[in-house]
C-alpha positions in Angstrom: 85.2 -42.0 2.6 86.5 -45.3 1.4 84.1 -47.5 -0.7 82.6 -50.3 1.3 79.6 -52.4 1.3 77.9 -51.7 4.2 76.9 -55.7 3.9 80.4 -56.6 4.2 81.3 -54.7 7.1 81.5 -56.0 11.0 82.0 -53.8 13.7 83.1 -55.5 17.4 82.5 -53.5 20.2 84.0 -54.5 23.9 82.8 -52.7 26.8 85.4 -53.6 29.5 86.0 -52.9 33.0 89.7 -51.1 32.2 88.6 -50.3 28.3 86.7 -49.9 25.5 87.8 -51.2 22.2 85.6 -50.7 18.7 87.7 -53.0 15.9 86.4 -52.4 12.1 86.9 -55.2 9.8 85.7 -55.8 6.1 84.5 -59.0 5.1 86.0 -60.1 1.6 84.6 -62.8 -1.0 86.5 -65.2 0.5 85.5 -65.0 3.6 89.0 -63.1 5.2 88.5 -60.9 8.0 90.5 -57.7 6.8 91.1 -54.8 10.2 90.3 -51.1 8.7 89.8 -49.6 11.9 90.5 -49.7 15.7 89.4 -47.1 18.3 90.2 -47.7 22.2 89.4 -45.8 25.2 89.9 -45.9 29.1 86.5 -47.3 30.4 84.0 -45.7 32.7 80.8 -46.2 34.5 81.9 -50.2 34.4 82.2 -52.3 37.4 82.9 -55.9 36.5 81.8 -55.9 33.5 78.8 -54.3 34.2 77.3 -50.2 33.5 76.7 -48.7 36.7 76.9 -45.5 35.5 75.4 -44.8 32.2 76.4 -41.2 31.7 80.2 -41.9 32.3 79.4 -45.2 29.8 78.3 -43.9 27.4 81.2 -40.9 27.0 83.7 -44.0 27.0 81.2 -46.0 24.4 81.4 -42.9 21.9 85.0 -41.7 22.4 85.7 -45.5 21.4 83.5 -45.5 18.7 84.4 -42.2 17.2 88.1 -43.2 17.2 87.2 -46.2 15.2 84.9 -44.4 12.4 87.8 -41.7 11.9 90.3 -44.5 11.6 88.2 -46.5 9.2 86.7 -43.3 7.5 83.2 -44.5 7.6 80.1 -43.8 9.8 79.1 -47.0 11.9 75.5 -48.2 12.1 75.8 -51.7 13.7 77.9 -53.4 16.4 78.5 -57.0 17.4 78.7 -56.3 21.1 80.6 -58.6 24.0 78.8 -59.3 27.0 80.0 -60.1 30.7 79.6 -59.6 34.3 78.7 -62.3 37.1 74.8 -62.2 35.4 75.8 -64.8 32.7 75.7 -68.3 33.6 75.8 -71.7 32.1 74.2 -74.7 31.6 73.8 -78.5 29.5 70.7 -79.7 28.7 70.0 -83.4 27.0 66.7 -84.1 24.4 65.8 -86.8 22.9 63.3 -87.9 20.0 61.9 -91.2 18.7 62.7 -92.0 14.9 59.5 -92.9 13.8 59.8 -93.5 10.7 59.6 -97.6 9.4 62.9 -97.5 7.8 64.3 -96.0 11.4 66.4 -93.6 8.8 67.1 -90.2 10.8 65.8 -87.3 8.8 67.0 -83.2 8.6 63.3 -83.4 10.2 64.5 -85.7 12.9 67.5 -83.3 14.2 65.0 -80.4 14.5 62.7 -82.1 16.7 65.4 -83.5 18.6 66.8 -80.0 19.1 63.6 -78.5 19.5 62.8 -81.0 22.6 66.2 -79.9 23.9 65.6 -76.5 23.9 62.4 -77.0 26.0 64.7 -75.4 29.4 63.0 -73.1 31.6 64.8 -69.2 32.2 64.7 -67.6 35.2 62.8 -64.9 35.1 64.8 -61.9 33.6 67.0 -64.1 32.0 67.7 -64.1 28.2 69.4 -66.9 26.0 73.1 -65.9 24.5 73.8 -68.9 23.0 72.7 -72.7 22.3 75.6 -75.0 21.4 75.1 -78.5 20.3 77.7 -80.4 22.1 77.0 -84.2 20.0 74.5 -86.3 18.7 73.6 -89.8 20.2 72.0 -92.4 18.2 70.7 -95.7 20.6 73.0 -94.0 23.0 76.2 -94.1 20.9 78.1 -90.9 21.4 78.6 -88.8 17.7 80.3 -86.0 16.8 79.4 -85.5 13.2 75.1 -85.5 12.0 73.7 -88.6 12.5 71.3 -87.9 9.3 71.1 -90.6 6.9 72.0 -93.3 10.0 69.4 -95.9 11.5 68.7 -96.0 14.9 65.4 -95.8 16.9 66.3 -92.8 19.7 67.6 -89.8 18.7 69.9 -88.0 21.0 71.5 -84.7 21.3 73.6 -82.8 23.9 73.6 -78.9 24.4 75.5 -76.2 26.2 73.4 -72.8 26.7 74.5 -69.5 27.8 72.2 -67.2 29.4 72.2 -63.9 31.0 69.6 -61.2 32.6 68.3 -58.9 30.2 68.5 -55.9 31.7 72.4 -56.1 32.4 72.6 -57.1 28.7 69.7 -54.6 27.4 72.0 -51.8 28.9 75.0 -50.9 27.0 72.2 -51.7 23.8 70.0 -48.6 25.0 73.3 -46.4 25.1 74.3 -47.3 21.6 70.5 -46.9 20.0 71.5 -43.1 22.0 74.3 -43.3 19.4 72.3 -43.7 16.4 74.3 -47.6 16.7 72.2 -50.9 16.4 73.7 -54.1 18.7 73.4 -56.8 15.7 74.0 -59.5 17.9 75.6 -60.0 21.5 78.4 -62.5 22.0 79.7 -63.6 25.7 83.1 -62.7 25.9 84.5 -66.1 26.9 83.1 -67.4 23.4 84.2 -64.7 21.4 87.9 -65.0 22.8 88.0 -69.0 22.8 87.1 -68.2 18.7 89.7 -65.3 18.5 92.7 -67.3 19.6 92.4 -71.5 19.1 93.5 -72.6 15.6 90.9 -75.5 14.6 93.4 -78.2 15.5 93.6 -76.7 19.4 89.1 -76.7 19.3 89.6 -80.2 18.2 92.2 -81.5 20.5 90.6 -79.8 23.7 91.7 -76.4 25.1 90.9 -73.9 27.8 90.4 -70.3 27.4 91.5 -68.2 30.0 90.3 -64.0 29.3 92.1 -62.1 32.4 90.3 -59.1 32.6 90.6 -55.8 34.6 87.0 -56.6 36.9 86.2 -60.0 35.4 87.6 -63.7 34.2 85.7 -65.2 31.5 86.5 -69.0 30.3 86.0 -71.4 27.7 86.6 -75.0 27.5 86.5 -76.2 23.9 86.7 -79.9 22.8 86.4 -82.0 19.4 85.4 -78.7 18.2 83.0 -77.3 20.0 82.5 -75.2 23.7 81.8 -78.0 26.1 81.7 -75.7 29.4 82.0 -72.1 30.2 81.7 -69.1 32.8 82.8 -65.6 34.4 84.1 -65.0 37.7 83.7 -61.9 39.0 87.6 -61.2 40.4 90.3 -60.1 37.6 93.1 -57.8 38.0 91.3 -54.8 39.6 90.7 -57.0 42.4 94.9 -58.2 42.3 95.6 -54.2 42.6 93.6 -53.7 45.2 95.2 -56.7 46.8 98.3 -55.2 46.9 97.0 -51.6 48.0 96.0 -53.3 50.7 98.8 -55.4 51.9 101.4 -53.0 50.8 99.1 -49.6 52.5 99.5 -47.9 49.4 96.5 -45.5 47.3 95.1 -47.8 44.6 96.7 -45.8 41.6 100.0 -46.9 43.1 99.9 -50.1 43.4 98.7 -50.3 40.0 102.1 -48.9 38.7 103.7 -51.3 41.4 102.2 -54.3 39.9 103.0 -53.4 36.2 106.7 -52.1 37.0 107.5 -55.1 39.5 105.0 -57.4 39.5 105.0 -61.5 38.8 102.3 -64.0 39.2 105.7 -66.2 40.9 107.7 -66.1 43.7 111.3 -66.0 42.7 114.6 -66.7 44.3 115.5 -63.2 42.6 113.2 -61.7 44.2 113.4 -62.9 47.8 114.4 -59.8 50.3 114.8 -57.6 46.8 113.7 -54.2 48.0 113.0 -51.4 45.1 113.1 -47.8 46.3 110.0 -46.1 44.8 110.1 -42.0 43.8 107.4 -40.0 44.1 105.5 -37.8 41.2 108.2 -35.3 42.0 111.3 -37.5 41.1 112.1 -38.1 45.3 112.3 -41.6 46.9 109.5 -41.9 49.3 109.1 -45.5 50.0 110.6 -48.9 49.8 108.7 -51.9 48.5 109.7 -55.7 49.2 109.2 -57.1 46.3 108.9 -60.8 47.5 105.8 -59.9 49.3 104.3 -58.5 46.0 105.0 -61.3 44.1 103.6 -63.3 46.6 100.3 -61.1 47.3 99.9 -61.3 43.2 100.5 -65.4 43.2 98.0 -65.9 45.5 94.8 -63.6 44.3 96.1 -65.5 40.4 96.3 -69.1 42.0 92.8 -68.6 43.3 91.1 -67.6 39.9 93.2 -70.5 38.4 92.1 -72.8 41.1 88.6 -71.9 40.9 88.4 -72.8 37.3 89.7 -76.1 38.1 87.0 -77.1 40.8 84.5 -75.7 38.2 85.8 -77.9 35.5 85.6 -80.8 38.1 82.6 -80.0 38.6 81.2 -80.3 35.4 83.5 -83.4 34.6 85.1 -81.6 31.8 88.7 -81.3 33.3 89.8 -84.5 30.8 88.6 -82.4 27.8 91.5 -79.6 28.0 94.7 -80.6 26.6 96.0 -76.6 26.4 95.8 -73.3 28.5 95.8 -70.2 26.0 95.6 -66.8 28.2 94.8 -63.8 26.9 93.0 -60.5 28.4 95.4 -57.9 30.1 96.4 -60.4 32.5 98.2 -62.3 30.2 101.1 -59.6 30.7 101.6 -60.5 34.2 105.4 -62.0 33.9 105.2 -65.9 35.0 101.6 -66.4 34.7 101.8 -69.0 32.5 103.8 -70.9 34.6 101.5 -70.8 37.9 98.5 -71.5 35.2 100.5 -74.7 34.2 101.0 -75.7 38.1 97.6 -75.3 39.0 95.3 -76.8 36.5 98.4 -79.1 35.6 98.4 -77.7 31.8 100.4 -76.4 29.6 100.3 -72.8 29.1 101.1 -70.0 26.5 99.6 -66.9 26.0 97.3 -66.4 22.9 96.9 -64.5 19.7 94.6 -64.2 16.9 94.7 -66.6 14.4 93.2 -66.4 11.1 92.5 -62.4 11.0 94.8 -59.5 8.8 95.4 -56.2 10.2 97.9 -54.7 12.2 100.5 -57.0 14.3 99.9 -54.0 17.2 96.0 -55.5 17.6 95.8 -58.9 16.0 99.1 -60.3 18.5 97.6 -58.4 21.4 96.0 -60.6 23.8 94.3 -57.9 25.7 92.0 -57.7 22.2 90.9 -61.1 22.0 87.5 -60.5 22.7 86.8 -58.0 20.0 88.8 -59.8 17.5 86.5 -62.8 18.4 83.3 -60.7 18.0 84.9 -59.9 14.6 85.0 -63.4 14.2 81.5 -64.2 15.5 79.8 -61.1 13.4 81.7 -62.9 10.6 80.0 -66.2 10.8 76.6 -64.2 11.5 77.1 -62.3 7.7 78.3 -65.4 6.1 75.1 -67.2 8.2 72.5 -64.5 6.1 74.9 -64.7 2.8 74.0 -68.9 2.8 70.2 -67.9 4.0 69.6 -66.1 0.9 71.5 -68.2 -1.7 69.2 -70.7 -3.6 71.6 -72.7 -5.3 73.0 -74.4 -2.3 70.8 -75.2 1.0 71.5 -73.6 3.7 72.2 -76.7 6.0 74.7 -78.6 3.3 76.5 -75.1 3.8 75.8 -73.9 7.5 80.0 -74.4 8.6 79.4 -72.8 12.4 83.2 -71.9 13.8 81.9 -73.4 17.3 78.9 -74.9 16.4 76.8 -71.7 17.7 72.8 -72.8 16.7 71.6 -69.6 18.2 
């Protein structure tokens, strides 16, 4: 076996609807993210991103795992592990605190009890906090991006963006890994860990939307002057496009899966307007004729609904001014002309994304069907570096603490 630290290893493990993907990476002095193994297999026992059948879940888990651990030589121990499904929701919360001080000088003492009052949010019952990200500071009301420490003012302020999900869907795939002899070191939602797989820091900064088409979910990310602002999952991806066109073109679901990667665009084309393709059977012999103008269109409008969702969500939430970009990635970034219906319904530009910042093979890090485990990569990194800076006694911790997203739990 090759010589590692076992401190300077990172394992991400996605459990999709369409595909498990285990991606080994070491972590160098310098903090580079360096790919020494990958392991994929064809998911099972997962129904929008959720286990519903643990036996056939966990074969898909280990085959995935193994793969990895013979590609990387090593035996894994831990995992940062992706989490999805409809169960995860979102939410911003405000606190406040009173500088009491006589100077009015805000205090590293001051920001914890302002983000400790923040925190103070009541869970559903069941429900378990992913994340907590501080969205800005406010000092007398004054909206600030960087720490207000060192600055007078006599109300503290801070803004907050939490993720949450119910613990048993995200207890789950942990049980089958402890099965496995694997720890979960920490669980990521996938819309996080791709927004941090794909935007450069200039695209965080400037304000962009993450779009993760999946095969049974769509998980999102708005980022802006460097941090998530808004986020979410919809439970529709591109299972529920195939089984769109089984049923409009009355064709088994296998089928119109082929159909839809062979032929299929998220546009309706002059090209393809009364364009019929004569389809052949397992056996070599024509045995039906599909318009294809009616599978583009079935495909454009299943896509324009997830897009247009979004958009009413980000409406919603009055972030819709703080996205400058679409990036796509997932498998259904493939789909030929989705980024042009993407750019005509949230009125965007579009591009499909790719990993930024990460060495390995071309084959995974351009992918953008891996952008989640890349970005769990990417998360486990910050979490190593996070416990490096924790032990160091030469530097504090919070002069050093450089969150990618500004992740506080």
């Amino acid at each position: 076996m090759w010589m590692f630290k076992q401190d300077s290893l990172i394992t991400a493990l996605e459990i999709g609807t369409s595909k498990v993907v285990a991606i080994v990476a070491e972590l160098n002095e310098s903090e580079a993210l360096n790919i020494i193994g990958f392991g994929q297999a064809p998911s099972q026992g997962v129904i929008k991103g959720q286990i519903v059948d643990r036996k056939l879940a966990y074969e898909a888990i280990r085959q995935a795992v193994k793969a990895a651990e013979l590609k990387s030589d090593l035996e894994l121990h831990q995992v940062y592990l992706g989490g999805t499904g409809q169960h995860i929701t979102s939410s911003n919360y405000t606190g406040s605190h009173a500088i009491a001080s006589l100077d009015r000088c805000i205090t590293d003492e001051d920001i914890d009890d302002v983000m400790s009052n923040a925190r103070r949010f009541n869970l559903a019952q069941g429900q378990h906090m992913i994340h907590v990200i501080r969205q800005q500071f406010m000092v007398d009301g004054q909206r600030m991006i960087n720490s207000p420490v060192g600055l007078s003012g006599s109300d503290l302020g801070v803004v907050l963006h939490a993720v949450q999900g119910y613990k048993d869907d995200l207890h789950a795939p942990v049980q089958l890994l402890r099965r496995m002899k694997l720890e979960a070191e920490n669980i990521a939602f996938n819309g996080l860990a791709s927004a941090l797989a794909v935007l450069s820091p200039a695209q965080k900064a400037e304000g962009a939307l993450v779009i993760d088409l999946g095969g049974g979910t769509t998980d999102y990310a708005v980022c802006s002057r460097g941090v998530v602002c808004h986020s979410g999952v919809l439970a529709v991806g591109g299972d529920h496009v195939t089984q769109d066109l089984a049923t409009g073109l009355g064709c088994p679901f296998k089928r119109a899966e082929d159909l839809k990667i062979k032929f299929g665009s998220a546009m309706v084309s002059e090209a393809a307007r009364g364009q019929v393709r004569e389809i052949t059977n397992e056996s070599g012999i024509m045995d039906r004729r599909v318009n294809v103008e009616n599978l583009h269109r079935i495909m454009a409008e299943r896509l324009k609904e997830i897009f247009a969702i979004i958009a009413a969500e980000m409406d919603r939430c009055d972030v819709a001014d703080m996205a400058q970009l679409v990036v796509l990635c997932g498998g259904g970034a493939y789909i030929p002309e989705i980024c042009t219906l993407a750019g005509k319904v949230l009125e965007l530009p579009a591009q499909i994304g790719a990993a930024v910042n990460l060495h390995g093979p071309s084959t995974i890090i351009e992918r953008p069907e891996y952008a989640t485990a890349l970005g769990l990569l990417k998360f486990g990194a910050f979490d190593m570096v996070r416990q490096r800076e924790a032990s160091s006694k030469t530097i504090p911790l919070k002069q050093r603490l450089k969150n990618l997203l500004r992740i506080d739990h």
